[in-house]
C-alpha positions as CSV (number, residue, x, y, z in Angstrom):
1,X,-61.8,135.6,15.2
2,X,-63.3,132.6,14.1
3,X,-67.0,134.1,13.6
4,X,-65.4,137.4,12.1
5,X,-63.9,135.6,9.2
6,X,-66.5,133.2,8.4
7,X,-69.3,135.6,8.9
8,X,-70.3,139.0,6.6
9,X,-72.6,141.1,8.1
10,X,-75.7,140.3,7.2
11,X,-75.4,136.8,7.8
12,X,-76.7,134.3,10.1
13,X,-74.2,132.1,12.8
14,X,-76.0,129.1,14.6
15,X,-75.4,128.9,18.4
16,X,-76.1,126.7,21.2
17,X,-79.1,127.2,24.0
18,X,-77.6,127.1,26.6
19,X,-74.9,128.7,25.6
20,X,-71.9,130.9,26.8
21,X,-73.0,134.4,26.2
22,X,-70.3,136.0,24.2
23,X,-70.7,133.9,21.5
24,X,-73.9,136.6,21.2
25,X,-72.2,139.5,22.3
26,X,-69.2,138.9,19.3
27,X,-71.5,137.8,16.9
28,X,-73.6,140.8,17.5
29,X,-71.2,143.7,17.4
30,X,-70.8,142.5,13.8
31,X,-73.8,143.0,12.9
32,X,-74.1,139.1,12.5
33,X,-77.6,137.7,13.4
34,X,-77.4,134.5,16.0
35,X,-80.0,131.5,15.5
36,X,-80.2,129.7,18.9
37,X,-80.3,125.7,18.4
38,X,-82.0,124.1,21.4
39,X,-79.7,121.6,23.5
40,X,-82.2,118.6,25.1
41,X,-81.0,118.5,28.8
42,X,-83.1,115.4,29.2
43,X,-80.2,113.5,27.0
44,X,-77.3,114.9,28.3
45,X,-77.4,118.0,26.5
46,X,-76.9,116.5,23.3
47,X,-78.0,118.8,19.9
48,X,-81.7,118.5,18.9
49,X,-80.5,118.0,15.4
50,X,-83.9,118.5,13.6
51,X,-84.2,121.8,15.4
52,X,-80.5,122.9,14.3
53,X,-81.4,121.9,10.9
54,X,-84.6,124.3,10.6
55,X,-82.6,127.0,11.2
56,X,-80.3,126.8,8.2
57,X,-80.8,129.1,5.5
58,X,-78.7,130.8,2.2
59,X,-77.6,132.9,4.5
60,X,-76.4,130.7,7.6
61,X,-72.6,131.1,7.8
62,X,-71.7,128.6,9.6
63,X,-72.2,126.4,12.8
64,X,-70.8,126.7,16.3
65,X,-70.2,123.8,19.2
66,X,-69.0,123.7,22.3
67,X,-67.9,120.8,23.9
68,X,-67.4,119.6,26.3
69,X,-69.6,122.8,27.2
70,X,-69.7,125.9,29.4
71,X,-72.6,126.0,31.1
72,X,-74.2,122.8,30.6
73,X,-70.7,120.3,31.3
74,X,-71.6,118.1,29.0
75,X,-69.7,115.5,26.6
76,X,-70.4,114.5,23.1
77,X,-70.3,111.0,22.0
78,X,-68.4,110.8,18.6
79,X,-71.8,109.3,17.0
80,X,-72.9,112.9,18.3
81,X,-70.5,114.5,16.6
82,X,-71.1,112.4,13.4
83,X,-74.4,113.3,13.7
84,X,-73.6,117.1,13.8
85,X,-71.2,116.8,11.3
86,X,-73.9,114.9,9.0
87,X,-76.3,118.4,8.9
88,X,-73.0,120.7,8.3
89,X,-71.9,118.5,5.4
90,X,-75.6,118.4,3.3
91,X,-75.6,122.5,3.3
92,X,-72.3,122.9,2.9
93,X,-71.4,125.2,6.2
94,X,-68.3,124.9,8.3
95,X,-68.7,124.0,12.1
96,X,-66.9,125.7,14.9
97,X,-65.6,123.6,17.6
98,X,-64.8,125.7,20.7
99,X,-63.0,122.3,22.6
100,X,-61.7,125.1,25.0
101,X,-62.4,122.1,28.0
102,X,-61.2,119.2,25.8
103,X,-60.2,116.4,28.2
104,X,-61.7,117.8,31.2
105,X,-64.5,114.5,31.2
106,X,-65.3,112.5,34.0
107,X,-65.1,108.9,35.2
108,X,-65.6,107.0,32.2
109,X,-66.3,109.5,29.9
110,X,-64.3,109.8,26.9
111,X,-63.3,113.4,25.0
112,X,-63.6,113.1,21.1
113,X,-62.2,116.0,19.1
114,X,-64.3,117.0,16.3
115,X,-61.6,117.4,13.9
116,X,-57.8,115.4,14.2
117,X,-55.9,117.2,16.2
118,X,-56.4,117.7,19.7
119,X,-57.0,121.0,20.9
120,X,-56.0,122.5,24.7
121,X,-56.2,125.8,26.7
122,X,-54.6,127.1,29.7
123,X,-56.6,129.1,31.2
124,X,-59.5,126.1,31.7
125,X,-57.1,122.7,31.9
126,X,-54.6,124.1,33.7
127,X,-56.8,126.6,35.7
128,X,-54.8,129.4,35.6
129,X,-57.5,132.2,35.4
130,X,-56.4,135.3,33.0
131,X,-54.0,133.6,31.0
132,X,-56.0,133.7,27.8
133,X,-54.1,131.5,25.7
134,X,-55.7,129.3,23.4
135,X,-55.2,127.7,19.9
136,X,-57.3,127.7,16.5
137,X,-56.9,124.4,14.4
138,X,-58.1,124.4,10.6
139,X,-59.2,121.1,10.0
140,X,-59.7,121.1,5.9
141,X,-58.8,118.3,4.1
142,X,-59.3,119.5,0.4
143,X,-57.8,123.4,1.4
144,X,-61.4,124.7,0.7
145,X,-60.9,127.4,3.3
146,X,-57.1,128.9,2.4
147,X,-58.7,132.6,2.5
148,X,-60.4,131.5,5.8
149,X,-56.6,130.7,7.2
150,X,-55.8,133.9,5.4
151,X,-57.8,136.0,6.7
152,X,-57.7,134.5,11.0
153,X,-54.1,135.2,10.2
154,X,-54.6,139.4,9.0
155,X,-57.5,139.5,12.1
156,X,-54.8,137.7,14.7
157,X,-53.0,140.8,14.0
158,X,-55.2,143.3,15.9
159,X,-55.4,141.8,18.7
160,X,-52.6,142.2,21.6
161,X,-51.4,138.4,22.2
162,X,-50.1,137.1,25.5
163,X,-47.9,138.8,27.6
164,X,-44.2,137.5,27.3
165,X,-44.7,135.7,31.2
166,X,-47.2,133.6,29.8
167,X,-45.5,132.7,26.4
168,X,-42.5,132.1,28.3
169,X,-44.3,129.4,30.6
170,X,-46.4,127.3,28.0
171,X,-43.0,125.2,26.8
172,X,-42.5,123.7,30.6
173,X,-46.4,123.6,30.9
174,X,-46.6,121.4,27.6
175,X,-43.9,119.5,28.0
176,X,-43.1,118.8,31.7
177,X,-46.4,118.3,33.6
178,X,-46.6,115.5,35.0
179,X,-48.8,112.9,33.0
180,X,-51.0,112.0,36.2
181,X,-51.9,115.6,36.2
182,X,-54.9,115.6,34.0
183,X,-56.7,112.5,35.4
184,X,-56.7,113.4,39.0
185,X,-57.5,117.1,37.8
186,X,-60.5,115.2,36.3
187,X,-61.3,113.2,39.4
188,X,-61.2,115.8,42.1
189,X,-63.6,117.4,39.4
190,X,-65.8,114.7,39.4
191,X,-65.7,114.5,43.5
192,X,-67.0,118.0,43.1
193,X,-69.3,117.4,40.8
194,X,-70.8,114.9,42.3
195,X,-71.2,116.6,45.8
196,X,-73.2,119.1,44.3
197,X,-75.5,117.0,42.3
198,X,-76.1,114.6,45.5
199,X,-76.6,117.6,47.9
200,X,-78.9,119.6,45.7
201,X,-81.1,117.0,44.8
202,X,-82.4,116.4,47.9
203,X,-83.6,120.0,47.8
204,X,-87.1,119.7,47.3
205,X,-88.1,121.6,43.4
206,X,-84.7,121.5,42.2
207,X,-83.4,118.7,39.8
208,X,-79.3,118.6,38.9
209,X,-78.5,117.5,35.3
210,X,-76.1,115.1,35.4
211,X,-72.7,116.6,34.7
212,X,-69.8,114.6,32.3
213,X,-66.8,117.0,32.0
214,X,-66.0,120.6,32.3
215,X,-66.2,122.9,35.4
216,X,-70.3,123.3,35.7
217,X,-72.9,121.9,37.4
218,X,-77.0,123.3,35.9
219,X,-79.8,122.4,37.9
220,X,-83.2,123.3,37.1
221,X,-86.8,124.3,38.4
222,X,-86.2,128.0,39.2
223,X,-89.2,130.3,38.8
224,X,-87.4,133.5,38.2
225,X,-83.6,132.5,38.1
226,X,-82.3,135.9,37.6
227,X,-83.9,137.0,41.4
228,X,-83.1,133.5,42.2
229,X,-79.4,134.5,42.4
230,X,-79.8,138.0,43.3
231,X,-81.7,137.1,46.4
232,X,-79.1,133.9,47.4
233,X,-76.1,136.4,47.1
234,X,-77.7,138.9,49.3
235,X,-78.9,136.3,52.4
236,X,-76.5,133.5,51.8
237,X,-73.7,134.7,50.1
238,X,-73.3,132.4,47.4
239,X,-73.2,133.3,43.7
240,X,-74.5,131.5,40.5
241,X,-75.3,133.0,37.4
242,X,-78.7,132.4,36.5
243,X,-79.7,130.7,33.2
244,X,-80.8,133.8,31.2
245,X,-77.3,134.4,31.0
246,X,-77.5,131.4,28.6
247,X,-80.3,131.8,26.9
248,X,-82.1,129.2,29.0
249,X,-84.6,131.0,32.2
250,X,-85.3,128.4,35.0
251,X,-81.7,127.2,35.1
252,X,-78.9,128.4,37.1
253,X,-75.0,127.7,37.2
254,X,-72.6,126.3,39.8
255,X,-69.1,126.5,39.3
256,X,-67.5,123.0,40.8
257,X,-63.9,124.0,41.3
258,X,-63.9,125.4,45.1
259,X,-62.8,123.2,47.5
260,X,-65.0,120.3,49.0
261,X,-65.7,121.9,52.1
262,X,-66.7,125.2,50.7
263,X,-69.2,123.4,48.4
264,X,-70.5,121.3,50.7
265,X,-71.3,125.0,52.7
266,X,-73.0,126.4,50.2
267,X,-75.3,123.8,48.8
268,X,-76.4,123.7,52.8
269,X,-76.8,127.4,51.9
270,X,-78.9,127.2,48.9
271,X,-81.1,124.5,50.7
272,X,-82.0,126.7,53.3
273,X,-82.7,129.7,51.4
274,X,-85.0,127.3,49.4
275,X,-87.0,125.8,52.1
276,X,-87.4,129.5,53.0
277,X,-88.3,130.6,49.8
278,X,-89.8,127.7,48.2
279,X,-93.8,128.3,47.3
């Protein structure tokens, strides 16, 4: 919705890579061209700013974020988002945010939303799959985008909203979860998290970057990550999603939200499928 108001065809969005891939696939089925920004894994997948900047042009219709993000699970520092902000406010574009995993941050990590309110989901933070309920917040102090709240208002109403189960729910899930509920959501994460990164680096060829929130763990040095995955779901029955699916080849995607056990089975998977593969 977001893209579809702010963008005419024609135009140009800016994008993330990596990146989740239907920020393409919406973006193209309007006939909007995407500029993919580079994301530098070697500093915690923060923006390379200079690169995001090159790509702005008269036609550039806005800029979109994700944090923390889907697939890298990464967290931007507020100077990060200052920084971002900085380049948005010299051309004079509006910035997405998608904060669909705000709060989901690990140990001492600490979520900063880029605009004032804070901004939740429940099909991520309270992992109930399906349940595509989300919220769009207008941050706009000088009411510089009323037809842009006009007009997500007039597109909200072609599209079939939540089924009346899942409206019905969100009042107790708002108000009467318990308050411990987040954090240890966010630890166990982390436990996971941390499982993978510790088991798969000892893999020799394969190096795990770092993960600070979210539900992803990336870890690179794959030849050919799309047979990567093909190959590891057919002899060891595990599944990733290979980078290309994000705009970044060499890279694949865990998910961290199965249980311990499970995890701990499957990186002993990948390990052997690499020492049998591994050239």
């Amino acid at each position: 919705m977001t893209s579809g108001v702010l963008c005419n065809e024609g135009q140009n969005i800016l994008l993330p890579r990596p990146g989740f891939c239907l920020y393409n696939t919406v973006a193209g089925s309007r006939n909007i061209e995407t500029r993919l920004y580079n994301l530098q894994a070697d500093k915690n997948w923060e923006v390379d700013l200079a690169h995001m900047e090159s790509l702005i042009d008269d036609k550039t219709a806005c800029v979109l974020i994700n944090n923390p993000s889907n697939p890298c699970g990464s967290n931007f520092t507020k100077a990060h988002l200052n920084a971002i902000l900085a380049v948005c406010e010299r051309h004079q574009i509006p910035l997405i945010s998608d904060e669909i995993y705000a709060d989901m941050v690990f140990g001492d990590q600490v979520f900063t939303p880029t605009g004032l309110a804070d901004h939740d989901s429940l099909a991520k933070q309270w992992l109930v799959p399906g349940w595509r309920m989300g919220w769009i917040m207008i941050h706009d102090r000088n009411n510089a985008l009323a037809d842009v709240r006009r007009g997500l208002f007039a597109l909200s109403t072609l599209i079939n909203g939540p089924c009346g189960i899942v409206q019905a729910a969100i009042p107790k899930i708002l108000t009467q979860v318990p308050a411990d509920y987040l954090p240890e959501l966010n630890a166990q994460l982390e436990q996971h998290a941390r499982i993978l990164e510790s088991e798969l680096n000892k893999v020799d060829g394969i190096e795990v970057i770092s993960p600070q929130g979210a539900m992803y763990v990336m870890f690179e040095g794959i030849a050919n990550d799309a047979d990567f995955c093909h190959q590891l779901k057919w002899e060891e029955n595990v599944e990733l999603l290979p980078g290309e699916c994000f705009n970044y080849p060499g890279t694949v995607r865990l998910v961290i939200t199965p249980p311990k056990d499970i995890l701990k089975a499957a990186t002993e998977r990948i390990a052997a499928f690499c020492a049998r593969h591994r050239k």
